[in-house]
C-alpha positions in Angstrom: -2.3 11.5 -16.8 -5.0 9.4 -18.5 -8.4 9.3 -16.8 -9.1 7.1 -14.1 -11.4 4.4 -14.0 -14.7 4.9 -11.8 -16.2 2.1 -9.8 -18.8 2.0 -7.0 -18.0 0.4 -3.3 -21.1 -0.6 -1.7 -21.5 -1.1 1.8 -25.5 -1.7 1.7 -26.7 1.2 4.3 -29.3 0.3 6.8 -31.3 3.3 7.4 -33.8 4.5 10.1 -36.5 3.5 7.1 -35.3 0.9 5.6 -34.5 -2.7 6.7 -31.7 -5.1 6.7 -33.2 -7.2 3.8 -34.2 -4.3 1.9 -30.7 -2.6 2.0 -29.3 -6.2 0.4 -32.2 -5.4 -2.2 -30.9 -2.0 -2.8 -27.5 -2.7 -3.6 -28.9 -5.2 -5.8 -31.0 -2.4 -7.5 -27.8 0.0 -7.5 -25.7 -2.3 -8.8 -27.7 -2.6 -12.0 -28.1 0.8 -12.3 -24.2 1.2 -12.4 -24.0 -1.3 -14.8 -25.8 0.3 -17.3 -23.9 3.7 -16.3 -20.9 2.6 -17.3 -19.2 2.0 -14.1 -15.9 -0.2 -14.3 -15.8 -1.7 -11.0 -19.0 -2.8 -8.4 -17.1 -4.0 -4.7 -18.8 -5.3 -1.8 -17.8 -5.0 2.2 -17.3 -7.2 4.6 -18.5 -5.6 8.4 -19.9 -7.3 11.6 -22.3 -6.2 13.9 -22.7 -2.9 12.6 -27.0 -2.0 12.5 -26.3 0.8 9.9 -24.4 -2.2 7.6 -25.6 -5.1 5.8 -23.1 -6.2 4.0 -21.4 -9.1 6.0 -21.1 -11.7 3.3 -19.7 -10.2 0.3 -19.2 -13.5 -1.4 -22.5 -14.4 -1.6 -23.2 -10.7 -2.6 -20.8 -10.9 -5.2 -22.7 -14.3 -7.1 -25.8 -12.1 -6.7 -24.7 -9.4 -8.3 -22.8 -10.5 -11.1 -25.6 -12.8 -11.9 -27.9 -9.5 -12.6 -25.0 -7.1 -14.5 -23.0 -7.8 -17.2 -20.2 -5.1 -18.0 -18.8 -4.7 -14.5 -16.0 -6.6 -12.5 -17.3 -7.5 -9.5 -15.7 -8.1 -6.4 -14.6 -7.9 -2.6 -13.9 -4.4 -0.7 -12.5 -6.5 1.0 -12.5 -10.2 2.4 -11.0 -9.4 6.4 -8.7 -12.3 6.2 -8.6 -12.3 9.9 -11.9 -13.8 10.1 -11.2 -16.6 7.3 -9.4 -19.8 6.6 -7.1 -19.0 3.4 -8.4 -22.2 1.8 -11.7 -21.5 2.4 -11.5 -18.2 1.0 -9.6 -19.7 -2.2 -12.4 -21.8 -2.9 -15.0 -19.6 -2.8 -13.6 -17.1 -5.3 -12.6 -19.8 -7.5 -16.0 -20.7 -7.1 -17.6 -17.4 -8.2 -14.5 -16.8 -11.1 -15.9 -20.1 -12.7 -19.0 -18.8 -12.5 -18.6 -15.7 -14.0 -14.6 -15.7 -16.1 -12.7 -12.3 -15.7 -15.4 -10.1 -14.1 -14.4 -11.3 -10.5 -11.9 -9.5 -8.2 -10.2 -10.7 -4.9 -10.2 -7.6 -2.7 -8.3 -8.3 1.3 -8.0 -6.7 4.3 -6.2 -7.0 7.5 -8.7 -5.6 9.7 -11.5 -7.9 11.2 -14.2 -5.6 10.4 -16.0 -4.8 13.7 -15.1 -4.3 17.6 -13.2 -7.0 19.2 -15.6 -9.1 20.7 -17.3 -9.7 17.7 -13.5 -10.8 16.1 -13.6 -13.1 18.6 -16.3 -14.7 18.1 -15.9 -14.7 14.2 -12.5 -16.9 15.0 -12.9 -18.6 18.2 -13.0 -21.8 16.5 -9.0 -20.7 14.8 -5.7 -20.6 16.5 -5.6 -17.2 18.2 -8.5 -14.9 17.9 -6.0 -12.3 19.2 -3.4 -12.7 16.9 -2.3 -10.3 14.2 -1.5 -12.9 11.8 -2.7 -11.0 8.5 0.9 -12.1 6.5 0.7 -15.6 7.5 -2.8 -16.0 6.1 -1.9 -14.2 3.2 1.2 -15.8 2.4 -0.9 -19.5 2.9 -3.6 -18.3 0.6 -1.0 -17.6 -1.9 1.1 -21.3 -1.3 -2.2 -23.0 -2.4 -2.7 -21.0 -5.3 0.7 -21.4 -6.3 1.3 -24.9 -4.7 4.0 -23.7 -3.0 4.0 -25.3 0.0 7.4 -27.3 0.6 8.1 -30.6 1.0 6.4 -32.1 4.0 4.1 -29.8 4.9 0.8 -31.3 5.4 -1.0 -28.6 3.1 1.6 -30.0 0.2 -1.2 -32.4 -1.3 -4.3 -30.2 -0.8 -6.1 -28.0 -3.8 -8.2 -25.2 -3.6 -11.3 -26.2 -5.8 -12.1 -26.1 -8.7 -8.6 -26.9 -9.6 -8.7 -25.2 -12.5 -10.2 -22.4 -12.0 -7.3 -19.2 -11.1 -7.8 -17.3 -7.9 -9.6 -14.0 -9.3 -7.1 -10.5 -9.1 -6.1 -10.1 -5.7 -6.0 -5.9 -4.2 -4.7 -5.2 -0.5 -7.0 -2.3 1.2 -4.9 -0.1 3.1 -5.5 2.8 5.3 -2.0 3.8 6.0 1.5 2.8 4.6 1.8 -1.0 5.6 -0.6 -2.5 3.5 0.4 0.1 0.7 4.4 -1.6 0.9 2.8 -5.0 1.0 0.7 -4.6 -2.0 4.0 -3.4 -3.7 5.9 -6.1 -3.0 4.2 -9.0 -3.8 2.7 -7.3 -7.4 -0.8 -7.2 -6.5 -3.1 -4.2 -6.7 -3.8 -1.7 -3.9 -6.9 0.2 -2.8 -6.4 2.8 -0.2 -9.7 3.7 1.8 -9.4 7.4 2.3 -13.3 7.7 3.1 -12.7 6.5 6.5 -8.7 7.1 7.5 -7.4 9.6 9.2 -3.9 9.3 6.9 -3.3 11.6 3.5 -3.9 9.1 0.9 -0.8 10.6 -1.1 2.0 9.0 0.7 0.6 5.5 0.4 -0.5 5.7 -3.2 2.5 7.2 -4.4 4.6 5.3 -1.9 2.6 1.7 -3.6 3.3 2.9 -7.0 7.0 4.0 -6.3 8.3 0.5 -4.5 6.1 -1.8 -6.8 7.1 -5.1 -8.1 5.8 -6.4 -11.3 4.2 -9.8 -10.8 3.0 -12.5 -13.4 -0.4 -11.5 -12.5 -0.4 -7.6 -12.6 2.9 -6.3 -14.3 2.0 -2.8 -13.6 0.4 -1.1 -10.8 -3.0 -0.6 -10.5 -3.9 1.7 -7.4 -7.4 2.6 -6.2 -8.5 5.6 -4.3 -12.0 4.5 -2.2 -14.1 8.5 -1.7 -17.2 9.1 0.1 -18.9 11.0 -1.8 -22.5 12.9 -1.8 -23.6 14.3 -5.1 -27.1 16.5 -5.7 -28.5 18.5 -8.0 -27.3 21.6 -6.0 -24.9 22.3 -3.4 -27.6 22.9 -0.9 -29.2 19.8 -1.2 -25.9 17.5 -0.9 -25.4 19.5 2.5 -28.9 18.1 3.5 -28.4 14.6 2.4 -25.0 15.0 3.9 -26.6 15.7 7.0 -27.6 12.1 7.9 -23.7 11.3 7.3 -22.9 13.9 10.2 -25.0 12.4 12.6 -24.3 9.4 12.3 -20.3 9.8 12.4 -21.1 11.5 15.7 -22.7 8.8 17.1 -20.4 6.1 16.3 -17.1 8.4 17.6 -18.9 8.2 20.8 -20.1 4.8 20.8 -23.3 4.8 19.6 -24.0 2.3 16.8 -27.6 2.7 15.2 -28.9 2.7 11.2 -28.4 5.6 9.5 -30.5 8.6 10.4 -32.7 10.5 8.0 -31.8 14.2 7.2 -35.1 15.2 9.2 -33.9 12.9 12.3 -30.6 14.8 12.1 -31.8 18.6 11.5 -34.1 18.1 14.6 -30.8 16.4 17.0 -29.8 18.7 19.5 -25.6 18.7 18.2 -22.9 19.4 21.3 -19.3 21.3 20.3 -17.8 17.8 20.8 -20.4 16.7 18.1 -19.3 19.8 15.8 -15.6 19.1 16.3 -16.1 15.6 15.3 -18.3 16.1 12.4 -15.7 18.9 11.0 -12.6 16.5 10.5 -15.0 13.9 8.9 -15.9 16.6 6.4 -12.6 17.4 5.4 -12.6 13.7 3.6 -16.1 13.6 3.0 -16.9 15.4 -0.4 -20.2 16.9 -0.6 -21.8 19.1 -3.6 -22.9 19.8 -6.7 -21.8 17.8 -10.2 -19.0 20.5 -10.6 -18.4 20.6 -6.5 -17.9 17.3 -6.6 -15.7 16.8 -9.9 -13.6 19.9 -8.2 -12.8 18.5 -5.1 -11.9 15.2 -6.6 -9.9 16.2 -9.3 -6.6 17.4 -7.7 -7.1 14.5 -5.1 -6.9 12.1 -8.0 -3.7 13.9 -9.3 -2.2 14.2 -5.9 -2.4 10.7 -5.4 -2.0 9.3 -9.0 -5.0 7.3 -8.7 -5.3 4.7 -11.8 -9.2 4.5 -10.7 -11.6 5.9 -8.1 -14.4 3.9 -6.2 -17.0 5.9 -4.7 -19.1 5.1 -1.9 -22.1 7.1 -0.9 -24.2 6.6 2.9 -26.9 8.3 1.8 -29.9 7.8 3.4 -33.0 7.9 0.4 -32.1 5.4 -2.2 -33.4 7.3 -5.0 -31.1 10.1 -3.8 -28.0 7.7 -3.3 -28.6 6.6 -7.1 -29.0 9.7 -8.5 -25.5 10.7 -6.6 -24.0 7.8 -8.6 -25.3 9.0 -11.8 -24.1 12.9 -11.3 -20.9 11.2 -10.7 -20.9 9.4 -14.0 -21.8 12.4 -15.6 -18.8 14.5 -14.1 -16.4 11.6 -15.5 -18.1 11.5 -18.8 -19.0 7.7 -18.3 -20.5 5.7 -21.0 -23.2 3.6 -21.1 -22.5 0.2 -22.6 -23.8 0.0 -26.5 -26.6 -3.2 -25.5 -28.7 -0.4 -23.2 -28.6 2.8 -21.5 -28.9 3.7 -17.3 -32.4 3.8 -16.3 
């Protein structure tokens, strides 16, 4: 199996020591560091109302970003279609592929992207803030891409603009089989988000790959396997960056939404069994370690599942540690810089 291609997901962490604005700052920063590394793939998220996340805009992320790199793609991980018209979301990414040709990537998800009050408010202004109507919004963001919408229908005569201008790549994110069969069917690519779900990633990768359906766009398959990943120097000090991941997983299973805690804040907290229990099932998709610890864990995951690429996303609290995660990880993969500079 040829080597998969390594990109970054970026979720811009708000920490205990670092604001909102400065996290957007940092994933600024990171992104041109992976740039230079040799990283295929930079993806932003989309998340509401969440104090350890910045990232609720990834479109105007995106323009920021691919403004300051060169090599990557850059793209969405993912839009939550629930929260967006489809022809608004058509124009803005044929808005950014203008701006930057064949670096831009269309990433969707089915999921709102916070707790349900929040949804609602984030649609209240649409037809049903309560409806699962993921497909429908989908299939209309496709029509007017394809202008495809029949005879009489009062979209018939509308265009996403610039007219021009193709709708970037489009990628399903998937945390269990439905999203995995959808992705198949239509021909686009998948991207399955094992760094939070609570499914094995290998029977929706393999599941996406066997029932695909080559489309004009993407002939082949093309899946993604999203890890969280914490990468150090040593296996002891992963653990300890690692740490500020385990608190704050504990928190949130019980409700308790706050920026992400620094490894000091989280040796000092006073952890219950229910605490323990929780963190222990998070750690079985969490991979934490060493360059070769790493590179070990993620090796026969990326076989299992037949991943074509691997994002990785890393929660770590220090910045300089979070970046120097990212470039252990390039140097497990053997990643290349790109001949006009070298990582910095």
């Amino acid at each position: 199996m040829p080597s998969p291609q390594i990109s970054v997901l970026d979720l811009s962490p708000v920490t205990t020591g670092t604001s909102g604005a400065q996290a957007l700052h940092n994933s600024l920063d990171l992104a041109r560091f992976a740039d230079r590394l040799g990283f295929f793939r930079y993806w932003v998220a989309e998340h509401h109302n969440l104090p350890n996340i910045a990232s609720s805009a990834p479109d105007i992320m995106i323009g920021q970003i691919a403004a300051i790199t060169q090599h990557m793609r850059v793209g969405s991980g993912g839009v939550m279609l629930p929260n967006h018209a489809p022809l608004q979301v058509a124009e803005r990414y044929k808005v950014l592929e203008g701006l930057f040709p064949g670096r831009i990537d269309l990433g969707l998800g089915r999921a709102p992207g916070t707790d349900p009050v929040t949804s609602y408010a984030l649609r209240r202004r649409q037809d049903d803030p309560a409806a699962d109507d993921f497909l429908e919004r989908f299939q209309e963001l496709l029509a007017f891409e394809q202008q495809a919408f029949p005879e009489g229908h009062p979209f018939r005569k509308v265009r996403p603009m610039p007219q021009d201008v193709p709708l970037p790549p489009i990628y399903l994110l998937g945390s269990s089989d439905y999203s995995a069969q959808l992705a198949a069917h239509v021909g686009a690519g998948f991207s399955f988000a094992h760094h939070f779900s609570d499914f094995d990633p290998v029977g929706p990768m393999t599941t996406y790959r066997a029932q695909y359906k080559p489309s004009e766009q993407r002939p082949e398959p093309h899946a993604i396997l999203a890890v969280h990943v914490v990468a150090a120097d040593t296996d002891a000090e992963a653990e300890r960056l690692a740490s500020s991941i385990d608190l704050n997983f504990a928190r949130r299973r019980q409700g308790h939404f706050a920026p992400i805690p620094s490894p000091e804040e989280a040796a000092a907290y006073n952890y219950t069994p229910t605490d323990r229990a929780l963190i222990g099932r998070n750690r079985t998709r969490l991979i934490v370690g060493s360059k070769a610890a790493a590179l070990a864990r993620l090796e026969p995951l990326i076989k299992e599942t037949q991943a074509d690429e691997v994002m990785i996303t890393s929660m770590i609290y220090d910045h300089g540690a979070r970046k120097h995660s990212y470039a252990l990880i390039a140097e497990a993969f053997g990643l290349q810089a790109p001949r006009d500079g070298g990582a910095s």
